[in-house]
C-alpha positions, 0 to 999 in steps of 0.5 A: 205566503201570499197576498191579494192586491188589497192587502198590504205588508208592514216591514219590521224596518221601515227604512229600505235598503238602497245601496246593497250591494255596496253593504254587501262589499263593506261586509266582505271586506271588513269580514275577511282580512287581505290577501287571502290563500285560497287552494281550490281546482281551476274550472271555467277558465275563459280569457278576455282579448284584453288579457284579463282571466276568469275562472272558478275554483272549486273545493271538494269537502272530503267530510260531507262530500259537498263541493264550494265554488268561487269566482275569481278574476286575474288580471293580465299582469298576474298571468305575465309574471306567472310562468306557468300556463293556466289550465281547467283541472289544475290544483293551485293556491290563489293569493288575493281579496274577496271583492264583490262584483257589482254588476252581477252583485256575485263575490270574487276573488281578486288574484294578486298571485297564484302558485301551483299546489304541489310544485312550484310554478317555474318547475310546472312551466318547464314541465309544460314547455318541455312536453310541448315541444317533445310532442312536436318532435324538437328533441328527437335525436335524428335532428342532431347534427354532428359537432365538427372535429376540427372547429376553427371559429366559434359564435359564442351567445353569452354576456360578456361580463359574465363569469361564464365566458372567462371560464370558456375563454380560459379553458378554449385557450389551454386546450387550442390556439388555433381556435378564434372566437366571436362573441355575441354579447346577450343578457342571460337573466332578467326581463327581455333576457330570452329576446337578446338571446334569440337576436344573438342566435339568429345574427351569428346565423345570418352572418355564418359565412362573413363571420367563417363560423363552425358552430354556435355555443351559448354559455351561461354560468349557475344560479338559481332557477329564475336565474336560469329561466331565460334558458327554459323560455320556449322562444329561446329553446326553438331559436336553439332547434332551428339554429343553421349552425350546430349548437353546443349549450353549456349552461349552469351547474352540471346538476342543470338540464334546461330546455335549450339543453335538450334542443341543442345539438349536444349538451356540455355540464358546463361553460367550461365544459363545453370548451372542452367538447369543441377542442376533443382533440386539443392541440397536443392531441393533433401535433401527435397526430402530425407527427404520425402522418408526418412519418407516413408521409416520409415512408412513403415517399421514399418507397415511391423513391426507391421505386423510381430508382429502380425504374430507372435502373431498368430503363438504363439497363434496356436496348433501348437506351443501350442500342437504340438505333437497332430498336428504331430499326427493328421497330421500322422494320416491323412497320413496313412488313405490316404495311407490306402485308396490307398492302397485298391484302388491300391488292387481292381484295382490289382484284377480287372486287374487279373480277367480279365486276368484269363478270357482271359485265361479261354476261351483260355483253353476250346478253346484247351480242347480235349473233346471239339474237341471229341464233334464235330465227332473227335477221338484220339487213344493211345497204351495200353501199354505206352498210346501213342497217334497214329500218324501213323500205323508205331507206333503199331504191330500186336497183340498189344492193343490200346484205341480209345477215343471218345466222349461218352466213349472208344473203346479197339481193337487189331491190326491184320493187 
């Protein structure tokens, strides 16, 4: 229907509707009672820097095949107390009351608490904790590390008030007394648990080798699963994995697997439980095992008794206890007909190397013999008077004598020119 600018509609009600969006809130609200249970799938989930949480819930009708949308809001003290993580896809039941909101004049939800459908919230937070934590490889068996056999101190992080410690207290002090404890005291349930917890954990660490600790136990005794929750907060469980020192948990009933369970390096049933696998050989245990390594010990040391005595026996039975002077002279003896015989090797080999020598020099000498060079046409001269050999003319006068020497005698002449 439409209408020119000319025309004009008369409504049935002549008084407009200013506030409707405030009627729209007085409708809802005196329409639908409080705090209603609304089970739906989560889509659209989005959260604010402030913490505040918007999300859809959708129903599928099975009949008609047709799907229903609402909006819903928690604020950031819902999600505080839920332990579990929201996430798109996830069937739950919402508790809380329908609101419209103005700005948008859209109906919402208001979530005062919310549960997952089919399984309760702190199951579904575990489940969610432990699959993280399994993914990023905090359980594989290869992180491990031994116990020790022989514990002489022990960290135990646990209330000191608690039933736990006088459990583990009273079995560690049956099955050893050679054993010493250090007690971390932590609150083990309630709000800010989880964080005396990690402070327990990371003292004992950091004071390991001032305190001469072997290893960490973390104890607590039953209860029901918030009782126990501290124990599946992830903080907790890698505070456990990253622990310097081994960690042995015995937490709750032996029915009771937690997080920190599956991160620590071995899980006991129980606090009492958990004594008894830091003391696997307890101290009757050990004195038998004494006893035994005494008696080796004593085996021993008399056949090494025995061998010395026989040794000895020996020695005593020997010339050079009976007849020691004839030894040292034989021994002497010996010596000198080794020296001897060096000595005359020593000598050969002297005059070997001298002959050799002589050699080298004998024929450098006939090499240089005048009458060798004589042999071959060659002649010296020398004045008779001072048998100088001549080198040139001006080394005689007129008259004077000289000697020729060749090689088969001497010719005398006298210079005249």
């Amino acid at each position: 229907m439409s209408f020119s600018s000319a025309q004009s509609r008369v409504l049935p009600n002549p008084v407009p509707i200013t506030v409707l969006v405030d009627c729209l809130k007085s409708v809802v609200k005196n329409s639908f009672p409080t705090s209603l249970n609304v089970i739906g799938e989560i889509s659209s989930l989005s959260a604010t820097v402030s913490g505040f949480c918007y999300f859809t819930l959708k129903e599928k009708n099975e009949t008609t095949k047709k799907e229903a949308q609402l909006s819903a809001m928690a604020r950031a003290s819902v999600l505080k107390d839920a332990p579990f993580e929201l996430k798109n896809g996830m069937q739950v039941i919402c508790c809380g009351d329908l609101d419209v909101y103005s700005p948008q004049g859209k109906c919402q939800l208001v979530v005062k608490s919310i549960e997952p459908v089919g399984v309760g919230s702190y199951e579904l937070a575990k489940k969610q904790i432990e699959m993280k934590l399994r993914a990023e490889g905090l359980f594989r068996p290869e992180r491990k590390r031994p116990i020790p056999k022989m514990v002489a101190r022990v960290g135990v992080v646990t209330s000191q008030t608690g039933a736990a410690l006088r459990d583990f207290l009273n079995i560690l002090g049956r099955r050893s007394k050679r054993i010493d404890v250090v007690v971390a005291h932590a609150r083990v349930q309630g709000e800010g648990a989880a964080r005396e917890v990690v402070d327990a954990l990371q003292t004992l660490n950091e004071n390991k080798d001032e305190l001469g600790l072997d290893l960490i136990v973390l104890i607590r005794g039953g209860g029901s699963v918030e009782d126990l929750w501290t124990f599946n907060e992830e903080g907790v469980a890698r505070a456990v994995a990253n622990s310097r020192l081994p960690v042995v948990t015995g937490i709750g009933h032996e029915i009771d697997t937690s997080i920190c369970d599956l991160a620590a390096d071995l899980h006991a049933l129980t606090p009492s439980d958990a004594a008894v696998q830091i003391t696997r050989e307890d101290d009757a245990a050990l004195s038998k095992q004494l006893d035994v390594l005494s008696a080796r010990m004593r085996d021993r040391i008399e056949q090494r008794l025995q061998s010395s005595y026989e040794r000895l026996r020996f020695y005593e039975q020997s010339r050079v206890f009976n007849k020691p002077y004839e030894v040292l002279y034989e021994k002497r003896v010996g010596m000198l007909d080794e020296l001897e015989a060096r000595l005359v090797r020593r000598v050969e080999q002297k005059i070997v190397s001298v002959e050799k020598i002589c050699d080298v020099l004998k024929e450098r000498l006939v090499g240089r013999d005048p009458k060798a060079i004589l042999s071959r046409g060659y002649s010296f001269t020398r004045r008779v008077d001072d048998m100088k050999i001549l080198r040139s003319p001006e080394d005689v006068v007129v008259g004077q004598v000289i000697e020729t020497t060749l090689a088969q005698g001497k010719i005398r002449s006298v210079v005249v020119e």
